[in-house]
Biotite code that builds the C-alpha atoms (Angstrom):
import biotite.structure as struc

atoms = struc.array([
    struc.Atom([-0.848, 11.493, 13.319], chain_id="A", res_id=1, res_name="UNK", atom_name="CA", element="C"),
    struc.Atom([-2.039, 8.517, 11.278], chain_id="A", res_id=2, res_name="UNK", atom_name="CA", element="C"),
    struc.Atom([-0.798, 5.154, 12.004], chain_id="A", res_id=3, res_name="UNK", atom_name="CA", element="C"),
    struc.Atom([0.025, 2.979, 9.139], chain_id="A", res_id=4, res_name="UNK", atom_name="CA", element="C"),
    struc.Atom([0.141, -0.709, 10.113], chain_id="A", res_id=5, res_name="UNK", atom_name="CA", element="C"),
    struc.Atom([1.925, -3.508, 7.658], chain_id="A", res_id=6, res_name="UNK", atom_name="CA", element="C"),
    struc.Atom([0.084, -6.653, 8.314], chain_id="A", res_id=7, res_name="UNK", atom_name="CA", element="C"),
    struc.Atom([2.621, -8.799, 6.451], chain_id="A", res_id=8, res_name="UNK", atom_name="CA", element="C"),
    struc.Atom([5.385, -7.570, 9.117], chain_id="A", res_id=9, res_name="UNK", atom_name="CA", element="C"),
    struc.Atom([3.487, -7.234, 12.008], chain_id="A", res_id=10, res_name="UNK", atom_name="CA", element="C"),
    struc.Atom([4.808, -3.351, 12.815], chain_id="A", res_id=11, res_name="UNK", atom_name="CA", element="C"),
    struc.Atom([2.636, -0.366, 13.438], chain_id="A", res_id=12, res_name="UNK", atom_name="CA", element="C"),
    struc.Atom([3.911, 3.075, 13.379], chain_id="A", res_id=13, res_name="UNK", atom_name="CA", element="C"),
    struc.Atom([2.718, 6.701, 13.526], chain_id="A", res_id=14, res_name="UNK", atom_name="CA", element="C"),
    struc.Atom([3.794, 9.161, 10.545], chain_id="A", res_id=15, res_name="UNK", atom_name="CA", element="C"),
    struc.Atom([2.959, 12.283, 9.749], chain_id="A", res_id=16, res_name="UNK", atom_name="CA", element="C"),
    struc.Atom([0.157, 13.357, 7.406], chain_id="A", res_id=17, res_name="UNK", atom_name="CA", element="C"),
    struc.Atom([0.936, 13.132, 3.896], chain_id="A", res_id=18, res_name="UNK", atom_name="CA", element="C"),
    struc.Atom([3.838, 10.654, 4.110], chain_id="A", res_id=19, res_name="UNK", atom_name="CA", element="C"),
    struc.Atom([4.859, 8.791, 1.426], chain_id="A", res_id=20, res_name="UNK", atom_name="CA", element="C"),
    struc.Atom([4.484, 4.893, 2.307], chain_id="A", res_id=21, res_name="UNK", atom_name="CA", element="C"),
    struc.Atom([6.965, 3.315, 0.971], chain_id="A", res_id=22, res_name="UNK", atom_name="CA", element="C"),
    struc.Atom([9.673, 5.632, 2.264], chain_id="A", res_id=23, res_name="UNK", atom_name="CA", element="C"),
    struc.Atom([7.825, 5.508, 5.964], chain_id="A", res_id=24, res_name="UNK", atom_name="CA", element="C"),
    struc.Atom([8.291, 1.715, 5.524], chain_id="A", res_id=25, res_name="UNK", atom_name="CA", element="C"),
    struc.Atom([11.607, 2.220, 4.846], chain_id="A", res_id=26, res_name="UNK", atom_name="CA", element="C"),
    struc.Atom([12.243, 4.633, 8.065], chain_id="A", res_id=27, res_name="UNK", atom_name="CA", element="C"),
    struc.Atom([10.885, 2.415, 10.561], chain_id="A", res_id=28, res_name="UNK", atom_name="CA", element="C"),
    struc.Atom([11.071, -0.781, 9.201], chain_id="A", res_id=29, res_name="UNK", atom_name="CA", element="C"),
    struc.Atom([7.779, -1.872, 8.116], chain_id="A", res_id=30, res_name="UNK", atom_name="CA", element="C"),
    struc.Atom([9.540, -4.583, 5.140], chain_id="A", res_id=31, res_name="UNK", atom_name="CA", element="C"),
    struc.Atom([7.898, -3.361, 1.933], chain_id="A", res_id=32, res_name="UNK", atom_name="CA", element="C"),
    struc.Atom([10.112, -4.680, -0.727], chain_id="A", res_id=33, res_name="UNK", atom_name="CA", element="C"),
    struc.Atom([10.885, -2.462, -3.011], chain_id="A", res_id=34, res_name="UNK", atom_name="CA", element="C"),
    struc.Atom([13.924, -1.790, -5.654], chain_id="A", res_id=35, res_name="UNK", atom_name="CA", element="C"),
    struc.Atom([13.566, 1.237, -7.617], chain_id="A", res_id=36, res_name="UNK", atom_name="CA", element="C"),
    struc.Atom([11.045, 3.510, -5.457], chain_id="A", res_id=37, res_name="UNK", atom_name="CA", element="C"),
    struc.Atom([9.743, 5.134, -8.714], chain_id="A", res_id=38, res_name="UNK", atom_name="CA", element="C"),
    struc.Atom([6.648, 3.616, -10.155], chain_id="A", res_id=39, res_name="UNK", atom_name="CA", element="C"),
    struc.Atom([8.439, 1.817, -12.952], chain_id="A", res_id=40, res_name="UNK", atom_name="CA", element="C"),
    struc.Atom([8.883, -1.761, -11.223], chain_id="A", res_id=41, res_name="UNK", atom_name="CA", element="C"),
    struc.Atom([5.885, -2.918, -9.099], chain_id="A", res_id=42, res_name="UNK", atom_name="CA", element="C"),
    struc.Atom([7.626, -4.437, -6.420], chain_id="A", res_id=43, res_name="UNK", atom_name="CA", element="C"),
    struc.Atom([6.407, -2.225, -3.839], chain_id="A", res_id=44, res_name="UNK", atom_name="CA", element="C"),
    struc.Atom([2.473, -3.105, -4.951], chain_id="A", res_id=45, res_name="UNK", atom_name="CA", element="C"),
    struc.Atom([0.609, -3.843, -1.550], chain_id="A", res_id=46, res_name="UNK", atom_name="CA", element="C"),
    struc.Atom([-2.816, -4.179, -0.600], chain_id="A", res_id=47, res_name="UNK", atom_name="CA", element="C"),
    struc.Atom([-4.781, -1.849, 1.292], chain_id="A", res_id=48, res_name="UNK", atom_name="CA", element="C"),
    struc.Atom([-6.885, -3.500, 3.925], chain_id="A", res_id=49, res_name="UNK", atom_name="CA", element="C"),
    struc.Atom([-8.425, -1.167, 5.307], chain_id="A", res_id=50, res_name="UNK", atom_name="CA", element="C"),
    struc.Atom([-8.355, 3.083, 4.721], chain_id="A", res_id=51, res_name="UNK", atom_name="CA", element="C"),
    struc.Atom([-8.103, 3.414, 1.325], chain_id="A", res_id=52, res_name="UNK", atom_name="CA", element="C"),
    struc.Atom([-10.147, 6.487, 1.435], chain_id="A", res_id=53, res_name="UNK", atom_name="CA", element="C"),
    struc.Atom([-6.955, 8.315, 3.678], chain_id="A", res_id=54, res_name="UNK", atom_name="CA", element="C"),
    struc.Atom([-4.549, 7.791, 0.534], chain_id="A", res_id=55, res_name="UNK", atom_name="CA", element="C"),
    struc.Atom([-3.587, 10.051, -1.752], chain_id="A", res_id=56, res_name="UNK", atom_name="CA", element="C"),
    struc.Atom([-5.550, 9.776, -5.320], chain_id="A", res_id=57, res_name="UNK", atom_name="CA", element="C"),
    struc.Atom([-4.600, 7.115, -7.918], chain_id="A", res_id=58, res_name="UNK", atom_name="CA", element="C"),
    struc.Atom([-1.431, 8.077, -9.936], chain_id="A", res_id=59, res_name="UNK", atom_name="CA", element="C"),
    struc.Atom([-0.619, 7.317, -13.526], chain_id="A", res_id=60, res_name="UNK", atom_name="CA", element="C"),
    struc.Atom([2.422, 5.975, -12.666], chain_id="A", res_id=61, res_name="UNK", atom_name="CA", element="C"),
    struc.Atom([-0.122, 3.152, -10.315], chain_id="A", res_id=62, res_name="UNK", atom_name="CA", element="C"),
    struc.Atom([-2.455, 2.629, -13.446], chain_id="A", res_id=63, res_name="UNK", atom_name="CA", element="C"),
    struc.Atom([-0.062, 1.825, -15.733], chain_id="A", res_id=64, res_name="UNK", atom_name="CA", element="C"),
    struc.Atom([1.871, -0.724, -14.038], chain_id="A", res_id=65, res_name="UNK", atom_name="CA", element="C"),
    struc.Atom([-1.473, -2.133, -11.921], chain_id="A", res_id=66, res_name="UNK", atom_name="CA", element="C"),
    struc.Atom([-4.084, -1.573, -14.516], chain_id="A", res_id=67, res_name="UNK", atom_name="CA", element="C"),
    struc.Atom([-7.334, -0.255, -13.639], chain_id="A", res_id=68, res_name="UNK", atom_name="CA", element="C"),
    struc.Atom([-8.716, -4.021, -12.333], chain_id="A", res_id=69, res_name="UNK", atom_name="CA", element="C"),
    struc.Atom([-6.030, -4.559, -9.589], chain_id="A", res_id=70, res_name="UNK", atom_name="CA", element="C"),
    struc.Atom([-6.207, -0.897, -8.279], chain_id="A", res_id=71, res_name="UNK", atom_name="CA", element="C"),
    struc.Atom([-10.030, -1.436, -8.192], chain_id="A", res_id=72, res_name="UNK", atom_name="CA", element="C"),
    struc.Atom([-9.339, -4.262, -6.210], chain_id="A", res_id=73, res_name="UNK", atom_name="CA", element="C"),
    struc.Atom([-7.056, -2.344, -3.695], chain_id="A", res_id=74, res_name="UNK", atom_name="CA", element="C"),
    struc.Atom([-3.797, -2.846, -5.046], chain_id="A", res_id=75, res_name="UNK", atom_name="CA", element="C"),
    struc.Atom([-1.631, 0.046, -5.094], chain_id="A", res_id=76, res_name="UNK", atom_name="CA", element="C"),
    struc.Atom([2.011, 0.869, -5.469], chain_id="A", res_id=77, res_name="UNK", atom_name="CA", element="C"),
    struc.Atom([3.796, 2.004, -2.035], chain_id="A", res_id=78, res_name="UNK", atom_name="CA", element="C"),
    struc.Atom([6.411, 4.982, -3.444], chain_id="A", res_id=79, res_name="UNK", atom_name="CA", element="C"),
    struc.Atom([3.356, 6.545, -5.355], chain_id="A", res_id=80, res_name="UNK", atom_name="CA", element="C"),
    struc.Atom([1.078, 6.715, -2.398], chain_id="A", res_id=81, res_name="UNK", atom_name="CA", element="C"),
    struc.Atom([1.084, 9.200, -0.002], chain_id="A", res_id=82, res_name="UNK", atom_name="CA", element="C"),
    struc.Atom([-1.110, 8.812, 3.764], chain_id="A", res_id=83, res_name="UNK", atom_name="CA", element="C"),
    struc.Atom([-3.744, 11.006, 5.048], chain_id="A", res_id=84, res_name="UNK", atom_name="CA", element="C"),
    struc.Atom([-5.031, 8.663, 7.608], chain_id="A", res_id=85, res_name="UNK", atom_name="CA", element="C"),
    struc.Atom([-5.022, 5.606, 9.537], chain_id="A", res_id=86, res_name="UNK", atom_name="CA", element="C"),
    struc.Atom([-4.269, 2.619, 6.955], chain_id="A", res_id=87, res_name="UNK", atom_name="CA", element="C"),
    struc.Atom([-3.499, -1.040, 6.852], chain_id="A", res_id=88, res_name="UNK", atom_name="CA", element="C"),
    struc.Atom([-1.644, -2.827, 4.030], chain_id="A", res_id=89, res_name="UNK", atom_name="CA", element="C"),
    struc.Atom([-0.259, -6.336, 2.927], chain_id="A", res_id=90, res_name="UNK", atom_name="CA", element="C"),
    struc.Atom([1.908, -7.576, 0.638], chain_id="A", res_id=91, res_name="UNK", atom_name="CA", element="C"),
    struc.Atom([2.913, -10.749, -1.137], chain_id="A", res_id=92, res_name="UNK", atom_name="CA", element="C"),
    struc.Atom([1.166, -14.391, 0.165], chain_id="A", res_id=93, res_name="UNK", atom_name="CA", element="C"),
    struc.Atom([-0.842, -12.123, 2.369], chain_id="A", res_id=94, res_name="UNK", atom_name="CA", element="C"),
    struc.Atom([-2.155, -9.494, 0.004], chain_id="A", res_id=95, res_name="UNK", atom_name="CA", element="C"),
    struc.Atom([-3.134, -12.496, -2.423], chain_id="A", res_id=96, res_name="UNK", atom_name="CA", element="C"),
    struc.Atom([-5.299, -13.906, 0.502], chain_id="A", res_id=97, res_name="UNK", atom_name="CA", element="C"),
    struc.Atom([-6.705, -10.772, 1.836], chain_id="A", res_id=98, res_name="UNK", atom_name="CA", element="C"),
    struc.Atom([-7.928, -10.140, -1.938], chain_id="A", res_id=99, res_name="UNK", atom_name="CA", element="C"),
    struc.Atom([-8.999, -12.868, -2.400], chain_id="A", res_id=100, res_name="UNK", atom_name="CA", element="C"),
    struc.Atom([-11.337, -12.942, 0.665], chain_id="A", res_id=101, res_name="UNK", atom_name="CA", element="C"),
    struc.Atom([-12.576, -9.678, -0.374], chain_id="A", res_id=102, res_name="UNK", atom_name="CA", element="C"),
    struc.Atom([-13.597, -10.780, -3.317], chain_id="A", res_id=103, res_name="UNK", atom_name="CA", element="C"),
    struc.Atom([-15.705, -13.602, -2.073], chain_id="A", res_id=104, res_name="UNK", atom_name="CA", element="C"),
    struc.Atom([-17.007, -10.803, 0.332], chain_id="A", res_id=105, res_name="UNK", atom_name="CA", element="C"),
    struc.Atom([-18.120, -8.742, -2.530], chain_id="A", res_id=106, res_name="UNK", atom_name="CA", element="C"),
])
């Protein structure tokens, strides 16, 4: 089972393969905000640390509220993505720093 861990919270839990993130942070408590679960608002965007290869593939939904730049960077939107693998995300004061460190990085 892939674990998911949310940085920004401090929880790690196992789901199973193919779960939708924002709804497995929702389960078990993992804090992503969120308000409409749907795509249209952005407030679940988080930042994938680390396993962004284990996610399910870009939606259109993601590129049209993101734009192409902050999914490039590793931004995506949590009710659109679903989990293959083992990931780690952020969100909010934390997501800003851990992109911005990656982009010094890079």
């Amino acid at each position: 089972m892939p674990t998911v861990r949310f940085v920004t919270s401090g929880k790690s839990i196992e789901v199973d393969r193919d779960a939708n993130l924002l709804r497995a942070s929702i389960r078990y408590e993992g804090a992503v905000p969120y308000k409409c679960g749907g795509g249209l608002c952005g407030t679940c965007k988080v930042f994938v640390v680390e396993g962004r290869d284990t996610l399910s593939k870009v939606m259109k939904k993601e590129i049209d509220r993101l734009g192409q730049e902050r999914i490039e960077q590793g931004f995506r939107l949590a009710c659109q993505t679903f989990v293959a693998g083992d990931v780690t995300i952020a969100w909010g004061e934390e997501a800003r720093q851990r992109s911005n460190d990656a982009a010094q990085v890079g």
